[in-house]
Structure formats: C-alpha cells, structure tokens
C-alpha positions in Angstrom: -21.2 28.2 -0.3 -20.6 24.5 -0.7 -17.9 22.7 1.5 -16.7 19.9 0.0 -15.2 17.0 1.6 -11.5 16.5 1.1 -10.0 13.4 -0.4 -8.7 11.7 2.5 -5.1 11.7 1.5 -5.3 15.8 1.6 -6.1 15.6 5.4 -3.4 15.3 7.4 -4.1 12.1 10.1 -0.6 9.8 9.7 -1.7 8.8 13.5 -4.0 5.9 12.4 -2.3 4.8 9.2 -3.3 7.1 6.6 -1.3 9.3 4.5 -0.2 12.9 5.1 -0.7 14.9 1.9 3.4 15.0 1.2 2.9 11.0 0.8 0.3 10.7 -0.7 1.2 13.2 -3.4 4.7 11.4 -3.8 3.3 7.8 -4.4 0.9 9.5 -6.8 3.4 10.8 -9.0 5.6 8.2 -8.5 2.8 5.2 -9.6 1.7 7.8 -12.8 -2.0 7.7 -10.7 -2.5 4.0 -12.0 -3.3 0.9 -10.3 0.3 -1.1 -10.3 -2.1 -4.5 -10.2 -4.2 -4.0 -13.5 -3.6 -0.3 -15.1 -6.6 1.4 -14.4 -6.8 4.8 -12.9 -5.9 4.9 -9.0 -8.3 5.5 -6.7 -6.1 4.7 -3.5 -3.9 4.4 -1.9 -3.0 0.9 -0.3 -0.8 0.2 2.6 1.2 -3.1 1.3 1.8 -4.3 4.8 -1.1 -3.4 6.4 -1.1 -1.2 10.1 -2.8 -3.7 11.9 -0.3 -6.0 10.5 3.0 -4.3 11.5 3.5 -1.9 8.5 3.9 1.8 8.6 2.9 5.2 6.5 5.9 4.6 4.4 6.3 6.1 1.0 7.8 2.7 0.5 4.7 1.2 1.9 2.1 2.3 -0.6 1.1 1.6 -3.7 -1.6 3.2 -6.0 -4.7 0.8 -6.5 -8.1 0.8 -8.1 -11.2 0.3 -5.8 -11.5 -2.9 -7.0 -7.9 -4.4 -7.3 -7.8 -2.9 -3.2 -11.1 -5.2 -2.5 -9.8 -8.3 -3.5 -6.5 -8.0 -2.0 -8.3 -7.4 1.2 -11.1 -9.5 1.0 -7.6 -12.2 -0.2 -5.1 -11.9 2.4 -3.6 -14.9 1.7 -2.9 -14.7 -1.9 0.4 -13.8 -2.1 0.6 -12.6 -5.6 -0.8 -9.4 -4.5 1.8 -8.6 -2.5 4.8 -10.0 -3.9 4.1 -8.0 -7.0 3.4 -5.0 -5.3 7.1 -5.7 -3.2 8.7 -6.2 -6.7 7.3 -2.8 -8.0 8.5 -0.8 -4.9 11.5 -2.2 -5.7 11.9 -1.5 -9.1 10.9 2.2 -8.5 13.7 2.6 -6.5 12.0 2.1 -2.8 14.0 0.8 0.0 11.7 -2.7 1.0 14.7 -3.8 3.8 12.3 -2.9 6.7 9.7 -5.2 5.3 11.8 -7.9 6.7 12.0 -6.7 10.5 8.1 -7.0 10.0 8.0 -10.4 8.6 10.3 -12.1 10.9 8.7 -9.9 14.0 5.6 -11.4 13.1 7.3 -15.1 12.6 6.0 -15.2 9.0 7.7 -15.7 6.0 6.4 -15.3 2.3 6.0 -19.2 1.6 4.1 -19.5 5.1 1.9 -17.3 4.2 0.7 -18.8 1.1 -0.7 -22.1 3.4 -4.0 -21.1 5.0 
C-alpha cells in the first residue's frame, strides 16, 4: 500500500501559520484555484501579511498563487505592487482587510514607507 503525503493545506497545523483544511478549501473556491497575480493555476496558498510579519491564518489573509508569482513576492518584499493588489482583490471579493491596519501601524509602517528600501 502506498501512503501518500498530504497536501499541506489538508493537514491541520494553524499553530505555525499554515492553513487548516476549512481555509484552505474556502480561499480555493473563493480565488476559482487561480493565481490572483498572473491567472495561472494555484499552487498555494500565500499569507499576504506574512506570520513573521504580524499577519494571521485569516481567510482574509490568503490569496491563491502560482509557485512562481509566490517566489518573487518573497524573494521582493519591498515591491508593493504585490501586495496592494492582492489587498484590492481581498477587497473586492468581499473580505474584511480593517485588521490589516492594526498590523501596519503596530509595526509603524505604512504602505508608502514601505516602498523606500
């Protein structure tokens, strides 16, 4: 018999920043299972404030990407196109983005300053 490894959104492990199943199912559905950045088929899941950076496992945290659209964006924190866009897409699919600005303030940043590196 051959186990094979779940996708990690199908393990449950919210603890360190990943997605329960619920989620992840939910932002699926929701993003059609294509990358909001370019159109190609999602192959994750990205957190649009990053843990490490103050954000949470929110539904209205994630966005569906392609491998490679996630890579740049991480690989370019500073661009700020990446996440403004993703922000405006959130909002337009009817997430709630207010607690985006507890993070942004907490952290003493603001969109503009982030665009000077």
């Amino acid at each position: 018999m051959i186990h094979r490894k779940k996708p990690y959104w199908e393990r449950q492990r919210q603890k360190d920043g990943r997605w329960t199943p619920a989620q992840a199912r939910y932002i699926i559905n929701r993003d059609g299972a294509t990358c909001i950045f370019c159109g190609r088929p999602a192959t994750e899941i990205h957190h649009v404030i990053p843990v490490r950076g103050g954000g949470q496992s929110f539904t209205s945290n994630g966005v569906c990407v392609c491998h490679a659209c996630n890579m740049y964006e991480v690989k370019n924190p500073s661009d700020i196109t990446y996440l403004t866009r993703a922000i405006f897409w959130l909002e337009t699919h009817g997430e709630d983005t207010s607690w985006m600005d507890n993070v942004f303030s907490d952290n003493n940043v603001t969109l503009s300053d982030e665009n000077k590196t």
